[in-house]
C-alpha positions as CSV (number, residue, x, y, z in Angstrom):
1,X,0.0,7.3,-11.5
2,X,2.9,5.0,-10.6
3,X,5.6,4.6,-13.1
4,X,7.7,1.9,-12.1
5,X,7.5,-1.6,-13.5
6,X,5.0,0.0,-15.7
7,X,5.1,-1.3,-19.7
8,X,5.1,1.7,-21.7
9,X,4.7,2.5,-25.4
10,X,7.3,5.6,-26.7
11,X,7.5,7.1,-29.8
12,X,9.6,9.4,-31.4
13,X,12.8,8.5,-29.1
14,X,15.6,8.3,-31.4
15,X,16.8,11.8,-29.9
16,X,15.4,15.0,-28.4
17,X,13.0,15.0,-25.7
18,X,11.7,10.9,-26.4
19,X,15.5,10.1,-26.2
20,X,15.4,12.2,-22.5
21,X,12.6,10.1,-21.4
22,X,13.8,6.9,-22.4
23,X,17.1,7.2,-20.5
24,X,14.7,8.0,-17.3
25,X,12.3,5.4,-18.1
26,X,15.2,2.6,-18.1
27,X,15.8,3.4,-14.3
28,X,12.5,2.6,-12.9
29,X,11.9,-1.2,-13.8
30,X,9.6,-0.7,-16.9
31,X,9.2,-2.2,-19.8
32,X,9.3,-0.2,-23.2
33,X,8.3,-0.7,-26.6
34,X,9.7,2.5,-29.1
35,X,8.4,3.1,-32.1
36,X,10.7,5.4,-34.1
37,X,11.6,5.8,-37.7
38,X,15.2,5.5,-36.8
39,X,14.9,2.3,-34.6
40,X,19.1,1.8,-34.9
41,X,19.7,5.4,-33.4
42,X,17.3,4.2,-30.0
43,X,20.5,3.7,-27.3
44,X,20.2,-0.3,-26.7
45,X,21.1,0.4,-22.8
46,X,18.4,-1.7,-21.4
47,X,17.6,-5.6,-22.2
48,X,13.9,-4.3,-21.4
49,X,13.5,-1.8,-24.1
50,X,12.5,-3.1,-28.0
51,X,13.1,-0.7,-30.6
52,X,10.7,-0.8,-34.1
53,X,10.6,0.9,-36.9
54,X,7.5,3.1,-37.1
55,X,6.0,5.7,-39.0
56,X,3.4,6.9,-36.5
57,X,1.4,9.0,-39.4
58,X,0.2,6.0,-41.1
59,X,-3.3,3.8,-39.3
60,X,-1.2,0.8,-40.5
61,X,2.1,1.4,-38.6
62,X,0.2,2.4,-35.1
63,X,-1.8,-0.7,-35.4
64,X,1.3,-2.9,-35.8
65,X,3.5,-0.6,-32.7
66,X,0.1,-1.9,-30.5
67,X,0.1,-5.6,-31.7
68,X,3.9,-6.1,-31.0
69,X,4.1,-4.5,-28.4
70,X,1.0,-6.7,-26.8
71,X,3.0,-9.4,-28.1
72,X,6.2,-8.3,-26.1
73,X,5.0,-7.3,-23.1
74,X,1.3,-8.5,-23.1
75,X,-0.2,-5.3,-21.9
76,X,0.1,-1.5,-22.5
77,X,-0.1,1.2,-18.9
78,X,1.1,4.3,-20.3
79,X,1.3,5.4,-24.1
80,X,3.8,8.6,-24.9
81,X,3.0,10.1,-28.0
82,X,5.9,11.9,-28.4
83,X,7.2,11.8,-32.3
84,X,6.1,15.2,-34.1
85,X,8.0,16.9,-36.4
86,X,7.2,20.5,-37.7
87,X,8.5,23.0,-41.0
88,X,9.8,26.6,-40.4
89,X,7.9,27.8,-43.9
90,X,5.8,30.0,-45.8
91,X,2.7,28.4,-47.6
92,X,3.4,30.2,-50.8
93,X,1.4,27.2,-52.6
94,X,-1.1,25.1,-52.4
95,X,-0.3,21.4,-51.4
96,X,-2.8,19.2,-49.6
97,X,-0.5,16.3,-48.9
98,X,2.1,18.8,-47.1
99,X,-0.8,19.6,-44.6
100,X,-2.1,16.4,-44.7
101,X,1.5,14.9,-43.5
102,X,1.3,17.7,-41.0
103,X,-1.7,16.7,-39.4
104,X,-1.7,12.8,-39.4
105,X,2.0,13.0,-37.7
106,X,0.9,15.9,-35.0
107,X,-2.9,15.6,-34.8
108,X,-4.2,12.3,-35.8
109,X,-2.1,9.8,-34.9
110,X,-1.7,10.5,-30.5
111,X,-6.1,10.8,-31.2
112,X,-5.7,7.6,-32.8
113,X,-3.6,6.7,-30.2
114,X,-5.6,7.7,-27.2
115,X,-8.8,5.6,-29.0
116,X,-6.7,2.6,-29.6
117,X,-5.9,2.6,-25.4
118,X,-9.4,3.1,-24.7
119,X,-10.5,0.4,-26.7
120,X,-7.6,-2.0,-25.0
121,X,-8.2,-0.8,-21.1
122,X,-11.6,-0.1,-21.2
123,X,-11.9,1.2,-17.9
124,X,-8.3,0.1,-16.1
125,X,-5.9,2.6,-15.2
126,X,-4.0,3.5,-18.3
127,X,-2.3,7.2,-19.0
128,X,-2.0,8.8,-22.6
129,X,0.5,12.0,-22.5
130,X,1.3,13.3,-25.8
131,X,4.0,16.0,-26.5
132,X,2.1,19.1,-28.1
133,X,3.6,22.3,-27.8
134,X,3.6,26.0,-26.5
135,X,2.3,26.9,-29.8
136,X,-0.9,25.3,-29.0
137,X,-1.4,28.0,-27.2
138,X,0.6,30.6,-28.4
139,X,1.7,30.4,-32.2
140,X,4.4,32.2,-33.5
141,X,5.3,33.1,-37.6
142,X,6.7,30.3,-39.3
143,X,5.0,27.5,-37.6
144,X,1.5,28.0,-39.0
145,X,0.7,24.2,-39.5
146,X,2.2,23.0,-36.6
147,X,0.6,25.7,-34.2
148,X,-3.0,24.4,-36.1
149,X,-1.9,21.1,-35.4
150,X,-1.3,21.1,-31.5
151,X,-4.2,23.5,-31.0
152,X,-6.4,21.3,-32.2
153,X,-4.9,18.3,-29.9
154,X,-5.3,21.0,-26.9
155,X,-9.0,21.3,-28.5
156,X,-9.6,18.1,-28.7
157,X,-8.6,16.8,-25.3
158,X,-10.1,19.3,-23.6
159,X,-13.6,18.2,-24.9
160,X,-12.5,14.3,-24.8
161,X,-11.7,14.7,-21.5
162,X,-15.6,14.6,-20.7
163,X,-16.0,11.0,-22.1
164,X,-13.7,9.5,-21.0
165,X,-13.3,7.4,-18.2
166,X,-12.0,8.9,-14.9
167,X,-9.2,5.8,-15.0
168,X,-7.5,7.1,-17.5
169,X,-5.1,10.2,-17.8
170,X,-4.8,11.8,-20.6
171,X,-1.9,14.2,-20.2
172,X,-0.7,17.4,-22.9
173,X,2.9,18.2,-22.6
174,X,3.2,22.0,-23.3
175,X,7.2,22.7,-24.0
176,X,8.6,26.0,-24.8
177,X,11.3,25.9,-27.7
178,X,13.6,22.8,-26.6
179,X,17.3,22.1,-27.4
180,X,16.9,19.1,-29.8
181,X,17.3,18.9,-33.4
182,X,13.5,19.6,-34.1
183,X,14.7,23.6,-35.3
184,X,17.3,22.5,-37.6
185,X,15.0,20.0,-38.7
186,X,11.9,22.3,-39.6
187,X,14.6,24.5,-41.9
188,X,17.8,25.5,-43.2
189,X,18.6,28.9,-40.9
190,X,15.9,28.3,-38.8
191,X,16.1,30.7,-35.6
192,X,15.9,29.0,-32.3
193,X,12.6,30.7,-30.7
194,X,13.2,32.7,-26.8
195,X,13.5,31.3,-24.0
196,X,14.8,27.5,-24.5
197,X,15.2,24.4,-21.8
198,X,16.8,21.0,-22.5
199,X,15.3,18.0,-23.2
200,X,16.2,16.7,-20.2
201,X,14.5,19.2,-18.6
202,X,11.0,18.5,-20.2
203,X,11.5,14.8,-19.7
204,X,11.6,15.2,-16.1
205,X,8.6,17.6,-15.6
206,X,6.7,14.6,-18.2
207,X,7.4,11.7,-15.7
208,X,6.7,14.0,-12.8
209,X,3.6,14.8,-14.2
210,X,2.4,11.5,-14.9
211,X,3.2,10.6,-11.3
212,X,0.8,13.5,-9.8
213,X,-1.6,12.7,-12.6
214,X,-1.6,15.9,-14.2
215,X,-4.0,16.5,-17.2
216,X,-1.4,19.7,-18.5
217,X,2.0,19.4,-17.9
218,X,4.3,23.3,-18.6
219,X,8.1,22.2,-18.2
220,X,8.1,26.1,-18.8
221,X,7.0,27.7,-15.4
222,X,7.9,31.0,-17.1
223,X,5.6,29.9,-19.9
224,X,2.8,28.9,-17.3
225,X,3.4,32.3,-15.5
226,X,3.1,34.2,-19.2
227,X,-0.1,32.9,-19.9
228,X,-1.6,34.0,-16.4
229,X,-0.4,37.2,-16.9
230,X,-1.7,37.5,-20.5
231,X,-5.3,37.0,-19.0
232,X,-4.7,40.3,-17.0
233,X,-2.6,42.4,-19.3
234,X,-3.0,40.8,-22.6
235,X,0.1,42.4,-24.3
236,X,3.0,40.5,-23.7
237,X,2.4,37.5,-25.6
238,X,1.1,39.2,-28.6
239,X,3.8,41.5,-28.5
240,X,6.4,38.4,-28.1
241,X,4.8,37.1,-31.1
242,X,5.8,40.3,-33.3
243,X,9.4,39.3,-32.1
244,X,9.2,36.3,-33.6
245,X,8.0,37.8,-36.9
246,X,10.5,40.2,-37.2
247,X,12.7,36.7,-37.2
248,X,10.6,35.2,-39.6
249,X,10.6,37.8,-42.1
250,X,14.6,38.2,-42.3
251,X,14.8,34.3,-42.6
252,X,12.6,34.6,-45.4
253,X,14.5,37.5,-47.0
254,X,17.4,35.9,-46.2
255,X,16.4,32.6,-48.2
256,X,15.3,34.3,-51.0
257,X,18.4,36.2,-51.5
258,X,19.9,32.6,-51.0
259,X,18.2,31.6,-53.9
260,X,18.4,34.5,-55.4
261,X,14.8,35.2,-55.8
């Protein structure tokens, strides 16, 4: 699909991987409506880009991003559901509205998304591409929720691919651990996860991808390469993910002599 000149919904591009694609998307001619829920921290380098505040996880908030931006640009081609956020935790106790936030941020809100699209283009050429994660497909210790979340987007789109029409691209970004502030986000201490790329480096490998029309996008080839292998020797991924638990359980002994628990 052809980027340029294209009028695009963002979300989530405040910093990190949205902020990457922004910065390319102001070089090719488009148009771009962010949503964000720090709209002052969007860089204003572009007459052609209109930042709002928006919390994607509430029905309310994607329904207003759509109507503005119809009313700014009068059309929507390509939708990037790129805001997400995740915790590095333990689920000690029981608290529905924790998961609940989880899920509406991460799961239901790019589905939401992807129906709101359908129901504007109907069947003209419009993309979807929504940042999920590696731990869709492998999830590590610590990221419980978050791995449930993007699995079930990978779930989902695999079986809504069927339905939908072949004029539109709906795209799953699969990024390896990325140098942003999403880690020190999800938690005080929290350990950066092996082997990392830049944000700059996903962005790219997102826009490419959109150009070739590709339905899964790995900015990771080593990630890509992982998973083949796994099919063959299935060792190394579950063997990576005792790595990551050996991490998990010093930061939460760590933390609780912290706090002295």
């Amino acid at each position: 699909m052809r980027i340029q000149g294209k009028k695009i919904v963002l979300t989530g591009a405040a910093s990190g991987i949205g902020k990457a694609i922004l910065e390319k998307l102001i070089t090719m001619d488009t148009t771009v409506v962010v949503g964000d829920i720090n709209p002052e921290k969007i860089p204003m380098v572009s007459e052609r880009v209109y930042p709002l505040h928006c919390d994607v996880s509430k029905k309310e908030n994607i329904d207003r991003l759509f109507s503005e931006a119809l009313r700014l640009m009068g059309d929507i081609d390509i939708f990037i559901a790129n805001a997400g956020y995740a915790y590095y935790e333990t689920l000690d106790t029981p608290d529905w509205d924790h998961i609940a936030a989880i899920m509406e941020t991460d799961f239901i809100s790019p589905v939401y998304a992807i129906e709101k699209m359908r129901e504007l283009k109907g069947d003209r050429e419009h993309a979807v591409v929504i940042t999920a994660s590696s731990m869709a497909r492998r999830p590590i210790p610590g990221y419980a929720l978050y791995s449930a979340a993007k699995a079930a987007l990978d779930s989902f789109i695999r079986a809504y691919r069927y339905e939908s029409p072949d004029s539109a691209l709906i795209s799953l970004v699969f990024p390896i651990a990325t140098k942003t502030e999403f880690f020190s986000r999800a938690g005080s201490g929290t350990p950066m996860p092996w082997p990392s790329q830049t944000p700059e480096q996903v962005a790219a490998a997102i826009l490419n991808g959109i150009r070739k029309n590709r339905k899964s996008i790995y900015p990771s080839r080593l990630f890509f390469l992982l998973m083949i292998v796994d099919r063959i020797f299935p060792l190394i991924l579950p063997l990576y993910a005792k790595i990551q638990d050996r991490k998990f359980r010093r930061w939460v002994r760590e933390r609780r002599n912290n706090d002295g628990i």
